[in-house]
Backbone atoms as SQL, in Angstrom:
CREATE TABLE atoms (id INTEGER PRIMARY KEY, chain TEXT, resi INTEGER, resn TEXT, atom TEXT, x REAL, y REAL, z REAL);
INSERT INTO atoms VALUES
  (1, 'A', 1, 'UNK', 'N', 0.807, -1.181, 0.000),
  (2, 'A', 1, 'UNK', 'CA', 0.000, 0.000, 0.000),
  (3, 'A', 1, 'UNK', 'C', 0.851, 1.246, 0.000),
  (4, 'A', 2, 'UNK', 'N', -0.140, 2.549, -0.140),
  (5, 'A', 2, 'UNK', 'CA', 0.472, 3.828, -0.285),
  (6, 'A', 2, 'UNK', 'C', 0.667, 4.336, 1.482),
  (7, 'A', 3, 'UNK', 'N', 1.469, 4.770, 1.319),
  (8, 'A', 3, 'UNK', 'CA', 1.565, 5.591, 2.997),
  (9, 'A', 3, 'UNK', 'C', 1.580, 6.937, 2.574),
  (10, 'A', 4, 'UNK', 'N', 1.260, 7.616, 3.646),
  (11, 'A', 4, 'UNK', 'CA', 1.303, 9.304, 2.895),
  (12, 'A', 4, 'UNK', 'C', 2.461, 10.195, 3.821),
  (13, 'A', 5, 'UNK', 'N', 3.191, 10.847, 2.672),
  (14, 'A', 5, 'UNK', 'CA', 4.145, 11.255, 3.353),
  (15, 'A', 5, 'UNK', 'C', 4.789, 11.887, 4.524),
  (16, 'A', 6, 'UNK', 'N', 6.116, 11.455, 5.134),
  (17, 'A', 6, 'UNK', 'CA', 6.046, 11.107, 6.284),
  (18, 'A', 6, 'UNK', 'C', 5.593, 10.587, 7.191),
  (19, 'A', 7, 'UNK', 'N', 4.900, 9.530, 7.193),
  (20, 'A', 7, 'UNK', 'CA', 4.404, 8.291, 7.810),
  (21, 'A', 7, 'UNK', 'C', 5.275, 7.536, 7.011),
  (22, 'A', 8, 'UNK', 'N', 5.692, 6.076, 7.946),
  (23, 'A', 8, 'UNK', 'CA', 6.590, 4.791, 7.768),
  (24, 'A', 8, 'UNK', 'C', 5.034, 3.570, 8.286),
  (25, 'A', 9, 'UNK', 'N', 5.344, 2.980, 7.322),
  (26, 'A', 9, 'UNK', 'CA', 4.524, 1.472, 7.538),
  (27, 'A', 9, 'UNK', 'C', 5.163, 1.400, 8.851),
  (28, 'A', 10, 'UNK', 'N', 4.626, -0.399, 9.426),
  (29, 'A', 10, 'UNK', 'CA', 4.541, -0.943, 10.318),
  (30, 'A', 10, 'UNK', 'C', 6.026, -1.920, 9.877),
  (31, 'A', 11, 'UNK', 'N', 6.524, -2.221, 10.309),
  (32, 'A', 11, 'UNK', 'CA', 7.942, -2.839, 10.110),
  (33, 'A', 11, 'UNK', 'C', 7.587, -4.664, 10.978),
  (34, 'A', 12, 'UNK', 'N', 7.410, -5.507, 10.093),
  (35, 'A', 12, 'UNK', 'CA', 7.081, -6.824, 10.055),
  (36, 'A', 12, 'UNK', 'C', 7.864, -8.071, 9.602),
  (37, 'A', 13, 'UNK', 'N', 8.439, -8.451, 10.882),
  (38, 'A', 13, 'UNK', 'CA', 9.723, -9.353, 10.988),
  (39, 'A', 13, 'UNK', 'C', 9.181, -10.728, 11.009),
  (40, 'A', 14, 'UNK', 'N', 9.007, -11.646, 10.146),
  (41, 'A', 14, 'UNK', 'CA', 8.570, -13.167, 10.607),
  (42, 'A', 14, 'UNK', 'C', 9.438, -13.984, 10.866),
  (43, 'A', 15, 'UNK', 'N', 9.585, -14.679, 12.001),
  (44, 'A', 15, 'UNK', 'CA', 10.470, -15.718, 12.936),
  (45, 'A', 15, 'UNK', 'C', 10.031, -17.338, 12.266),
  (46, 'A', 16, 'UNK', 'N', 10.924, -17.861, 12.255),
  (47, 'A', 16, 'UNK', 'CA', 10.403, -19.466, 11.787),
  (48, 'A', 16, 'UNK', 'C', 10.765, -19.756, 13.133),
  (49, 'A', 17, 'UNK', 'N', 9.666, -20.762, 13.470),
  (50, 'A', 17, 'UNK', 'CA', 10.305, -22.230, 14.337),
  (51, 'A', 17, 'UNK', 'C', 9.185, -21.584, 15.651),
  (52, 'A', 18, 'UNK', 'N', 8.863, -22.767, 15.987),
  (53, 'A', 18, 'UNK', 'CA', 7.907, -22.420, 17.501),
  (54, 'A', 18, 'UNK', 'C', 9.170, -22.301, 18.777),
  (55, 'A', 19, 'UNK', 'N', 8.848, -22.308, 19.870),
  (56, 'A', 19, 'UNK', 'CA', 9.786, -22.024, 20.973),
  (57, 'A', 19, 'UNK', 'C', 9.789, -23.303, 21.258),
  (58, 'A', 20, 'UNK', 'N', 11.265, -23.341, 22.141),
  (59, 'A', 20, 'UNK', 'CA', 12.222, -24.608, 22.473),
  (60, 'A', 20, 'UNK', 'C', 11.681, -24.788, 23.149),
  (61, 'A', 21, 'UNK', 'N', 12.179, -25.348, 24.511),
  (62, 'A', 21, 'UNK', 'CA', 11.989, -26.157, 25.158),
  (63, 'A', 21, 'UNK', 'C', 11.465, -24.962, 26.666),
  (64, 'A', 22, 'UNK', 'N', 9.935, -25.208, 26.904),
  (65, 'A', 22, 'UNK', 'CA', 9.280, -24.511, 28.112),
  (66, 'A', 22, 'UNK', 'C', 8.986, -23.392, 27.689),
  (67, 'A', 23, 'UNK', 'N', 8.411, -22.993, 28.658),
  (68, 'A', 23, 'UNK', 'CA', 8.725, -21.111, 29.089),
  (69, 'A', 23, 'UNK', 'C', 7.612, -20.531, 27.989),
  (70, 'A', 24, 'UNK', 'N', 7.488, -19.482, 27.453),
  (71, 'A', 24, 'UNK', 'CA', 6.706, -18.585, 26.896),
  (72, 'A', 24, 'UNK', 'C', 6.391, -19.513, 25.273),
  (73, 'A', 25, 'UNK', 'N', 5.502, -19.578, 24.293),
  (74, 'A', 25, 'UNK', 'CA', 5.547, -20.105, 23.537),
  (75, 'A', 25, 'UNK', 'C', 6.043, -18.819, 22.571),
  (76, 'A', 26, 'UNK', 'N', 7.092, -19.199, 21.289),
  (77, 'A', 26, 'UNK', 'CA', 8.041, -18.260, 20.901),
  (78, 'A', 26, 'UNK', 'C', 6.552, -17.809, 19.640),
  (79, 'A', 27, 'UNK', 'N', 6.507, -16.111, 19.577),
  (80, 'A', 27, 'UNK', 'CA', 5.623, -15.358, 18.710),
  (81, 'A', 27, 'UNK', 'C', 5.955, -15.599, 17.039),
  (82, 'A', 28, 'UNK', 'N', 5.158, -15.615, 16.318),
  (83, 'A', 28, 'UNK', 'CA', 5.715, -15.852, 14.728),
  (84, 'A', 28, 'UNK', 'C', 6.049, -14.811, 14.310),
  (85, 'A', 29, 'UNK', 'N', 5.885, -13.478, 14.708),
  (86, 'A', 29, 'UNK', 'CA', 5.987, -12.069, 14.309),
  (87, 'A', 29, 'UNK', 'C', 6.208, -11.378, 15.134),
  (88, 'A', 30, 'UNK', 'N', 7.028, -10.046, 14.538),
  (89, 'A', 30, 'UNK', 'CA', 7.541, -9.486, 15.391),
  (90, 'A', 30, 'UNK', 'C', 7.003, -7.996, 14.555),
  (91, 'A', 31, 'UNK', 'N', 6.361, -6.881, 15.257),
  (92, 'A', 31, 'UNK', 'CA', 5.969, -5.990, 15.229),
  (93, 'A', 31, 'UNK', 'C', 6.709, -4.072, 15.528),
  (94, 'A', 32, 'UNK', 'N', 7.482, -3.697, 14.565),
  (95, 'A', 32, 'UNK', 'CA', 7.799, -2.507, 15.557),
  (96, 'A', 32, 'UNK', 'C', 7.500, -1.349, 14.934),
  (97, 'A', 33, 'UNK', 'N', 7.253, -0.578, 15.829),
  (98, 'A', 33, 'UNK', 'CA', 6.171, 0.658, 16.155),
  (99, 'A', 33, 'UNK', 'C', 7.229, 1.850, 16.301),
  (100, 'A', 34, 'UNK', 'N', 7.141, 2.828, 15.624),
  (101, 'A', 34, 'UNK', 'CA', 7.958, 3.894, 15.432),
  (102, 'A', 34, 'UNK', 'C', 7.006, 5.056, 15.872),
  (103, 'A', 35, 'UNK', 'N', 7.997, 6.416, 16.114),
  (104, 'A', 35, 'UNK', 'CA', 6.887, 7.599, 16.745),
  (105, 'A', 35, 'UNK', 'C', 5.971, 8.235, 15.233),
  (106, 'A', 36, 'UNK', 'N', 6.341, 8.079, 14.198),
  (107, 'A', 36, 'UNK', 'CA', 5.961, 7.940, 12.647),
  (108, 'A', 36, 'UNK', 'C', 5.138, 7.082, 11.977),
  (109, 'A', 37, 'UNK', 'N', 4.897, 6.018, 12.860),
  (110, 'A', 37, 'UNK', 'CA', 4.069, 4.434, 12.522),
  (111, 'A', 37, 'UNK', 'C', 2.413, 5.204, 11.679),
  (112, 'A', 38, 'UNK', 'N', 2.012, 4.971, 10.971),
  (113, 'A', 38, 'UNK', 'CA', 0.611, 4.905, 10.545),
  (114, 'A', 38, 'UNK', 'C', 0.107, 4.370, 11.396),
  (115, 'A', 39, 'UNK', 'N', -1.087, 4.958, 12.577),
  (116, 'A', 39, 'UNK', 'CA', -1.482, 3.984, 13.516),
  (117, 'A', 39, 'UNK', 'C', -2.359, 3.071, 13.062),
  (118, 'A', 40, 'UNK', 'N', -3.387, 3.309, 11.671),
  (119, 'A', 40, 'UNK', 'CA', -4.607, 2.494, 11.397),
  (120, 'A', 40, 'UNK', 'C', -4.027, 1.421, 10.879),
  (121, 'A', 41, 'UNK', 'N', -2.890, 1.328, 9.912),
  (122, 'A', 41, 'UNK', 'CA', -2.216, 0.429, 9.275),
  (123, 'A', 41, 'UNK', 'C', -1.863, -0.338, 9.863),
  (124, 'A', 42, 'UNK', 'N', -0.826, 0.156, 11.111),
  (125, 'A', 42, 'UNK', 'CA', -0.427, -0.232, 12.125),
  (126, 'A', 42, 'UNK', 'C', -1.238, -1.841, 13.014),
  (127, 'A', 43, 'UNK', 'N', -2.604, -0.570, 13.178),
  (128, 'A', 43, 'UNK', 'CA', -3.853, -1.829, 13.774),
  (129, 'A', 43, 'UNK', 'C', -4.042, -2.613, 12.879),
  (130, 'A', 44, 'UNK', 'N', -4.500, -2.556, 11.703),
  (131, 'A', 44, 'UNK', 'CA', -4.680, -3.600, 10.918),
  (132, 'A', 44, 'UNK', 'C', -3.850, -4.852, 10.718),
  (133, 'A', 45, 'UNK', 'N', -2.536, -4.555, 10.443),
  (134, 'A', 45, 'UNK', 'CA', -1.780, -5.389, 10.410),
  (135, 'A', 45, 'UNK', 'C', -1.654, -6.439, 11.840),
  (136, 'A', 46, 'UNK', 'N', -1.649, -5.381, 12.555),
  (137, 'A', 46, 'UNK', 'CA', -1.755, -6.319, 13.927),
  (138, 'A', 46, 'UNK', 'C', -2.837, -7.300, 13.996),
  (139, 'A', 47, 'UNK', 'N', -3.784, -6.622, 13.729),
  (140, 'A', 47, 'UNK', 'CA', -5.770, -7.640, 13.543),
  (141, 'A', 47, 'UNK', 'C', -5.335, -8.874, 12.992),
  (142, 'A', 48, 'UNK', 'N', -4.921, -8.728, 11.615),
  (143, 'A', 48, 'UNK', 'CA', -5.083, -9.279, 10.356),
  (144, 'A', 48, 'UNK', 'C', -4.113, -10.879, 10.619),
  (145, 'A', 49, 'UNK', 'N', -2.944, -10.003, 11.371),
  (146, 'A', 49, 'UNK', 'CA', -1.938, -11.764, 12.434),
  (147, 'A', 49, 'UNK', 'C', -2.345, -12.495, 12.944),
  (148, 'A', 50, 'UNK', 'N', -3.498, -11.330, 13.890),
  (149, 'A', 50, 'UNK', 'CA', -4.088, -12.421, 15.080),
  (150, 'A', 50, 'UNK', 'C', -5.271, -12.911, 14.632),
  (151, 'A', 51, 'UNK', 'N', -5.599, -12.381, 13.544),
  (152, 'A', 51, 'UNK', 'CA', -7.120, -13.412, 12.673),
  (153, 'A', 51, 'UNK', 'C', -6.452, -14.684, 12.271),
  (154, 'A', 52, 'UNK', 'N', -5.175, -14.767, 11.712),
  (155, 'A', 52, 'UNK', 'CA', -5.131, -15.980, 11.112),
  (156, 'A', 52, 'UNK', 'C', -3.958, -16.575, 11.923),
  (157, 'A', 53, 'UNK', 'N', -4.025, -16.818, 13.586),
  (158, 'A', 53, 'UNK', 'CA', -3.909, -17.123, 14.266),
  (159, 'A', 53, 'UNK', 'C', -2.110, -16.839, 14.836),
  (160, 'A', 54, 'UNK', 'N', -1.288, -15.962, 14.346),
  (161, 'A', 54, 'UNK', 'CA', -0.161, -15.304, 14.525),
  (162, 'A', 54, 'UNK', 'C', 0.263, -14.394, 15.297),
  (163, 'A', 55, 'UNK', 'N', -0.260, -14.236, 16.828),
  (164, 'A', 55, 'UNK', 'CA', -0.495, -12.998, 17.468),
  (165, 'A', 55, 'UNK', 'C', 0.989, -12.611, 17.320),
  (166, 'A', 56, 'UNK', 'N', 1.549, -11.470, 17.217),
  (167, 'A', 56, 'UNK', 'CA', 2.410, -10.512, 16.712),
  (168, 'A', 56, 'UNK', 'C', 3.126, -10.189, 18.652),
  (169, 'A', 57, 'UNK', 'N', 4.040, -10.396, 18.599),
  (170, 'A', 57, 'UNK', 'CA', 5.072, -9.303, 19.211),
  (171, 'A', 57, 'UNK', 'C', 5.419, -7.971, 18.827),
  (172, 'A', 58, 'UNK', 'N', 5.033, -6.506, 19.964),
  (173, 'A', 58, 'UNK', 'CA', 4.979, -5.714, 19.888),
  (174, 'A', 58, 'UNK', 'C', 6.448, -5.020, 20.316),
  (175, 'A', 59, 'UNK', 'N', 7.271, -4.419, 19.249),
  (176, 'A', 59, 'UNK', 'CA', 8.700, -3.797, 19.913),
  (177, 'A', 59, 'UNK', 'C', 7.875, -2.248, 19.833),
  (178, 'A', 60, 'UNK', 'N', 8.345, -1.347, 20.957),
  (179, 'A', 60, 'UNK', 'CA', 8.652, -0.173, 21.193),
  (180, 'A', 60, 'UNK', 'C', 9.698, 0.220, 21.804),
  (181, 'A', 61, 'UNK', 'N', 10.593, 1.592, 21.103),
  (182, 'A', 61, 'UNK', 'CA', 11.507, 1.891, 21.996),
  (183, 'A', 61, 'UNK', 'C', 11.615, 3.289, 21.882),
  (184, 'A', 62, 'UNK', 'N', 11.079, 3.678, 23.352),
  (185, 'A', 62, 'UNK', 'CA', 10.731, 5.406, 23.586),
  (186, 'A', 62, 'UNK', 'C', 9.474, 5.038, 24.358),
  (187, 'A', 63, 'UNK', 'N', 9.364, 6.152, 25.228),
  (188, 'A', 63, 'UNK', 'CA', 7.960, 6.913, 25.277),
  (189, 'A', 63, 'UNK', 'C', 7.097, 7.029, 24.593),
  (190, 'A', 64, 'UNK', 'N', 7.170, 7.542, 23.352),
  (191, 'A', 64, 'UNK', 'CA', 6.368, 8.314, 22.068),
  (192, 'A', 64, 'UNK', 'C', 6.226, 7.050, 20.971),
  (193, 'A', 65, 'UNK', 'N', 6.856, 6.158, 21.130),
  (194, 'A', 65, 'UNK', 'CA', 6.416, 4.908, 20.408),
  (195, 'A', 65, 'UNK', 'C', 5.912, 3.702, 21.353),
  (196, 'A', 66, 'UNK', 'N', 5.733, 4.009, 22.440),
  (197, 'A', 66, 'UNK', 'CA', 5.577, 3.111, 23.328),
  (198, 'A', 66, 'UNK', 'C', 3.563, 3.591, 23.852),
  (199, 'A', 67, 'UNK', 'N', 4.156, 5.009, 23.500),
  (200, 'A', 67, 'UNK', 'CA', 2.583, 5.236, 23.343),
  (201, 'A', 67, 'UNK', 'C', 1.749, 5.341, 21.926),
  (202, 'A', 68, 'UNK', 'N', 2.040, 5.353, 20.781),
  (203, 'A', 68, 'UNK', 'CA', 1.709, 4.740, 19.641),
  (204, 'A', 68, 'UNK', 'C', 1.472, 3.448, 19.384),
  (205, 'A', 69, 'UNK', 'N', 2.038, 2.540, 20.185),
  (206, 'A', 69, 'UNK', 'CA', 2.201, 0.920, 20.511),
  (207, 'A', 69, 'UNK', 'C', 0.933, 1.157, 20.897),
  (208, 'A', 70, 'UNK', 'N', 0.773, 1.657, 22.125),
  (209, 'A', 70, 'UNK', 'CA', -0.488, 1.457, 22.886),
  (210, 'A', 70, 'UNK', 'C', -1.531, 1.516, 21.983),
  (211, 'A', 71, 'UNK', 'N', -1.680, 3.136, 21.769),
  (212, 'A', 71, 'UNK', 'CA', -2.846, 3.571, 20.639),
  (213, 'A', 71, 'UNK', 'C', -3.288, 2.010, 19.225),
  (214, 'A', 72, 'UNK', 'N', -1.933, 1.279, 18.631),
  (215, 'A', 72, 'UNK', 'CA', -2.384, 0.598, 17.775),
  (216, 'A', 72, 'UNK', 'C', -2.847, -0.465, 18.446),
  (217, 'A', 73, 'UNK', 'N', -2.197, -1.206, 19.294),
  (218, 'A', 73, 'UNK', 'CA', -2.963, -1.601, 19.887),
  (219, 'A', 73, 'UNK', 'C', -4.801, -1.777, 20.570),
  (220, 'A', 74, 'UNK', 'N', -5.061, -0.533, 20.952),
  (221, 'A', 74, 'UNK', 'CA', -6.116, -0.756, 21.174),
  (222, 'A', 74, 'UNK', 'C', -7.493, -0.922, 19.791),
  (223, 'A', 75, 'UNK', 'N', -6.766, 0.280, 18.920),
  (224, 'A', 75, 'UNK', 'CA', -7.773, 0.330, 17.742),
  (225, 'A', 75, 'UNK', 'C', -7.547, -1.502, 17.062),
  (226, 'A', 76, 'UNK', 'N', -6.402, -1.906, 16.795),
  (227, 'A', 76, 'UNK', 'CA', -6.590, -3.695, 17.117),
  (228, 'A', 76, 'UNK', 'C', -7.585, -4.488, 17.675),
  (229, 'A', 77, 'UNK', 'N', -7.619, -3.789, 18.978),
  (230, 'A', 77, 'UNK', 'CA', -8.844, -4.861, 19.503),
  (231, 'A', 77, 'UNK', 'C', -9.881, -4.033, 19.182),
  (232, 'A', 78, 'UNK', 'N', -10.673, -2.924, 18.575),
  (233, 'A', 78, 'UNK', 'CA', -12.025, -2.345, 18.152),
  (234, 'A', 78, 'UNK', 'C', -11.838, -3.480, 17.173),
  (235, 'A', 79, 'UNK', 'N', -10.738, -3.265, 16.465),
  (236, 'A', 79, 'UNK', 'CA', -10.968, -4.369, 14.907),
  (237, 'A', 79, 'UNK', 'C', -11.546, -5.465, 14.867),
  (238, 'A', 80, 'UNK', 'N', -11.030, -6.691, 15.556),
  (239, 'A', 80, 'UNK', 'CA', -11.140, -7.642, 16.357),
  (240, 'A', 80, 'UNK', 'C', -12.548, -7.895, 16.771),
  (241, 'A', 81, 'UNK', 'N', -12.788, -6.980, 17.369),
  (242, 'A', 81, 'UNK', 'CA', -14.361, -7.206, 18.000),
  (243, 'A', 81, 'UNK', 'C', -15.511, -7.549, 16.945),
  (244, 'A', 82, 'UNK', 'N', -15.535, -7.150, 15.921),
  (245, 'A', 82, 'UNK', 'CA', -15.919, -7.250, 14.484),
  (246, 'A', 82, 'UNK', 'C', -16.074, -9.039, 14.336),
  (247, 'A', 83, 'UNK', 'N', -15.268, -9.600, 14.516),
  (248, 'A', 83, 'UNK', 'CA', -15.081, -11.091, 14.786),
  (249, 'A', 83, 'UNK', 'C', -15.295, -11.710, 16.132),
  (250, 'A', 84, 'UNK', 'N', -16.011, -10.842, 16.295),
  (251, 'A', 84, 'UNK', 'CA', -16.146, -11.693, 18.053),
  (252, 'A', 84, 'UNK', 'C', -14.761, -12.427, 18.869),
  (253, 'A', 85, 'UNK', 'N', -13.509, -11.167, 18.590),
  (254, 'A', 85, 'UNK', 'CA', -12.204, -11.548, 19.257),
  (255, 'A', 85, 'UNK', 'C', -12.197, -10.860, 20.094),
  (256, 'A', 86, 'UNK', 'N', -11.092, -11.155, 20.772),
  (257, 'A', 86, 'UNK', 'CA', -10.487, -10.094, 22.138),
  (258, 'A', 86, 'UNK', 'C', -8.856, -9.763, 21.878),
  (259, 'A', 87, 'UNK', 'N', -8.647, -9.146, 22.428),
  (260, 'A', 87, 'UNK', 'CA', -6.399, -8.599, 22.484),
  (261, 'A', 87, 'UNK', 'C', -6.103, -8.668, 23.485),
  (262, 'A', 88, 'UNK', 'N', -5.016, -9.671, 24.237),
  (263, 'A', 88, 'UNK', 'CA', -5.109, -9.016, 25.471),
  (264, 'A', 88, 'UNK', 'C', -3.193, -8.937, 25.539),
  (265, 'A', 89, 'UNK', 'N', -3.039, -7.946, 26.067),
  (266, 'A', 89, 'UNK', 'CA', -1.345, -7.814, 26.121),
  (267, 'A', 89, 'UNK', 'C', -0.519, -8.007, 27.755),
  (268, 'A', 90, 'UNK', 'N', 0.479, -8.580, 27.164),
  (269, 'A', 90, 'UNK', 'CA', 1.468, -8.750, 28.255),
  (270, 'A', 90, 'UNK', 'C', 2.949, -8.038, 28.190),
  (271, 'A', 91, 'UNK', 'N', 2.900, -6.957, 28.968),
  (272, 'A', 91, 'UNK', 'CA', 3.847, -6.867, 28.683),
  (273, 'A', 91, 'UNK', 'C', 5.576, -6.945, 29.457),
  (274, 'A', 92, 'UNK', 'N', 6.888, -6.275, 28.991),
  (275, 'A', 92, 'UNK', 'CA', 7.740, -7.192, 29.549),
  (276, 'A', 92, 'UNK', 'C', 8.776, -5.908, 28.956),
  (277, 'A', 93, 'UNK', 'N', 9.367, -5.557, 30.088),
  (278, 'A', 93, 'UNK', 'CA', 10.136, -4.287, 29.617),
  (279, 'A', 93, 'UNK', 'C', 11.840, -4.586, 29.609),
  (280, 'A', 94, 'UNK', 'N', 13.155, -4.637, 28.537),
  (281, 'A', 94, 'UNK', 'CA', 14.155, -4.354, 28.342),
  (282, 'A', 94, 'UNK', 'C', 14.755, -3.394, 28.963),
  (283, 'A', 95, 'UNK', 'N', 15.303, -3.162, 30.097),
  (284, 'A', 95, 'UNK', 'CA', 16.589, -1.881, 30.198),
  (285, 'A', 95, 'UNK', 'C', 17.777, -2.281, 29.405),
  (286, 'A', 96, 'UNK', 'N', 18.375, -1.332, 28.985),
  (287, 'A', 96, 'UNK', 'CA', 19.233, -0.851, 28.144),
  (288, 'A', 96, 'UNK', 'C', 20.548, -0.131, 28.594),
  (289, 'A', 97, 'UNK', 'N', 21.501, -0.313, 28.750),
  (290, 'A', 97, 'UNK', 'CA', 22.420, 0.232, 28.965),
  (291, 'A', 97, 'UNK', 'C', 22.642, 1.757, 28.786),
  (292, 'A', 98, 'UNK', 'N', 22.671, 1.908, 28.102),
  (293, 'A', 98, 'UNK', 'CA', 22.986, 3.328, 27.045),
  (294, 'A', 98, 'UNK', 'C', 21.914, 3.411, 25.754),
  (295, 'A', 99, 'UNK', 'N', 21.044, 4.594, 26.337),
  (296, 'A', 99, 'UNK', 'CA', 19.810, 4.480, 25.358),
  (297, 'A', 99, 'UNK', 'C', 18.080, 4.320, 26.099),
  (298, 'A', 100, 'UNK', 'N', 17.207, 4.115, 25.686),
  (299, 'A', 100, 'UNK', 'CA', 16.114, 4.067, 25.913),
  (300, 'A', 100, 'UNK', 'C', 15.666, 2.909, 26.339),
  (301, 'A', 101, 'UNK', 'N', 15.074, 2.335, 27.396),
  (302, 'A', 101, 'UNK', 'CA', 14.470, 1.070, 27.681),
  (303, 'A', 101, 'UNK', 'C', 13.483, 0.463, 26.308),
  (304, 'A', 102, 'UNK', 'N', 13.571, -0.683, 26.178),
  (305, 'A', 102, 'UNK', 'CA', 12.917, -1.213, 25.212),
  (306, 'A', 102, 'UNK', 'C', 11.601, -1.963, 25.473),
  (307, 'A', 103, 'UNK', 'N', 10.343, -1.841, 24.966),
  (308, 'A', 103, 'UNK', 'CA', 8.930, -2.455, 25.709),
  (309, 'A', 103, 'UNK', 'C', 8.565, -3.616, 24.455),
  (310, 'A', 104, 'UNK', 'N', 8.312, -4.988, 25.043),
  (311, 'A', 104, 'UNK', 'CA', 7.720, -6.088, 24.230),
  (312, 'A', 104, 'UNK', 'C', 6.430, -6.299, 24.593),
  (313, 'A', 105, 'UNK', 'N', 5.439, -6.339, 24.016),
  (314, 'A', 105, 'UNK', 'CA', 3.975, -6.359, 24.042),
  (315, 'A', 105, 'UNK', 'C', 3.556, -7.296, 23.463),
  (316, 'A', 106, 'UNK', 'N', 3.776, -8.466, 24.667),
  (317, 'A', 106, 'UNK', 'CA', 3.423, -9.872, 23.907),
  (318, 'A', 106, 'UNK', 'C', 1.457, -10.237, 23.610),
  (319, 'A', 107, 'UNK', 'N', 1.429, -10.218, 22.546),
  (320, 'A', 107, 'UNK', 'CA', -0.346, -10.376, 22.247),
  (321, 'A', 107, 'UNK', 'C', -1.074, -11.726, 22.354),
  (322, 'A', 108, 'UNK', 'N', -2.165, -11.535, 22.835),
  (323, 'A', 108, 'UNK', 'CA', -2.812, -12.690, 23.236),
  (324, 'A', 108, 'UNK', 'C', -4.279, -12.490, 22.058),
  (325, 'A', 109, 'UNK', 'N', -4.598, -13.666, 21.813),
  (326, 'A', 109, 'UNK', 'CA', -5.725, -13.740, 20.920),
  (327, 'A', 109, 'UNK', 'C', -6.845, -14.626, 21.725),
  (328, 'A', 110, 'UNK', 'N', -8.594, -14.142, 21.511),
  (329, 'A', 110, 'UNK', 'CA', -9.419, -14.710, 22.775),
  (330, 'A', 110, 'UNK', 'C', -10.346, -14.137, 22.554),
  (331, 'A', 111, 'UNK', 'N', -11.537, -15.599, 22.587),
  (332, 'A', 111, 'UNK', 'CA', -13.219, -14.783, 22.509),
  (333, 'A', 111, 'UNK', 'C', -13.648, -13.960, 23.902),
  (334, 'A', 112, 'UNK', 'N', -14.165, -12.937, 23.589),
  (335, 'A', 112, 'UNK', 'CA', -14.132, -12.211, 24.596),
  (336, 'A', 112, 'UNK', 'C', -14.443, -12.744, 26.096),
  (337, 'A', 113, 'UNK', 'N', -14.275, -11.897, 26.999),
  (338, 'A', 113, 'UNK', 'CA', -14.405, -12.725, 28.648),
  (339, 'A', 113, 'UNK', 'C', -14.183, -14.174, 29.095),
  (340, 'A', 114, 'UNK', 'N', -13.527, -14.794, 28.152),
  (341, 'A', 114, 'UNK', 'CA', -12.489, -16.033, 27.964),
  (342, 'A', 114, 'UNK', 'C', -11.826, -16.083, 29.262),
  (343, 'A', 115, 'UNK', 'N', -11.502, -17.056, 29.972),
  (344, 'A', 115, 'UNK', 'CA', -10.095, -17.289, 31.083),
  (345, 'A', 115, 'UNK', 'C', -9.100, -17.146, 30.555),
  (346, 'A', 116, 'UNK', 'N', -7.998, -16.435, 31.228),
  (347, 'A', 116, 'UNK', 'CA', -7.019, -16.586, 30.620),
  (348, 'A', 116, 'UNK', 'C', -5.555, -16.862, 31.387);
């Protein structure tokens, strides 16, 4: 698609291989969110993973993309609802040495008021 200038797409990394052995099950996608991100695009793309069962890992790094994260995020789950889904996020924060802490927004996919 067209983006309109100065806006950057959604930047969409796909991982092969499920996770090793225990612990978190490893995400097929990896998601990152810039302070520039198209947020609707943004959501969509996110929707469109977790429709066909790929919930997406969310990178932010900043404040100002960490709150754009958020924002796509939520318009995600308006999307979602459309399908009788839910979003639900976990998240899990990186410190950084030198530089900005880094935020992973691991996504959960779920008919609404589901256990989880």
């Amino acid at each position: 698609g067209i983006t309109k200038p100065g806006k950057r797409a959604v930047v969409v990394k796909k991982k092969a291989g499920g996770g090793g052995g225990g612990g978190r099950k490893r995400q097929g996608a990896e998601v990152k969110i810039g302070a520039v991100t198209d947020i609707k695009l943004a959501a969509g793309n996110v929707a469109n993973m977790m429709r066909e069962g790929t919930p997406p890992k969310v990178l932010a790094i900043s404040p100002t993309c960490v709150n754009a994260a958020v924002k796509t995020l939520a318009l995600a789950r308006r999307y979602l609802e459309e399908d009788g889904l839910d979003l639900s996020v976990v998240p899990e924060f990186e410190n950084v040495e030198r530089g900005p802490s880094i935020v992973h927004l691991f996504t959960l996919v779920h008919k609404p008021n589901a256990a989880l």
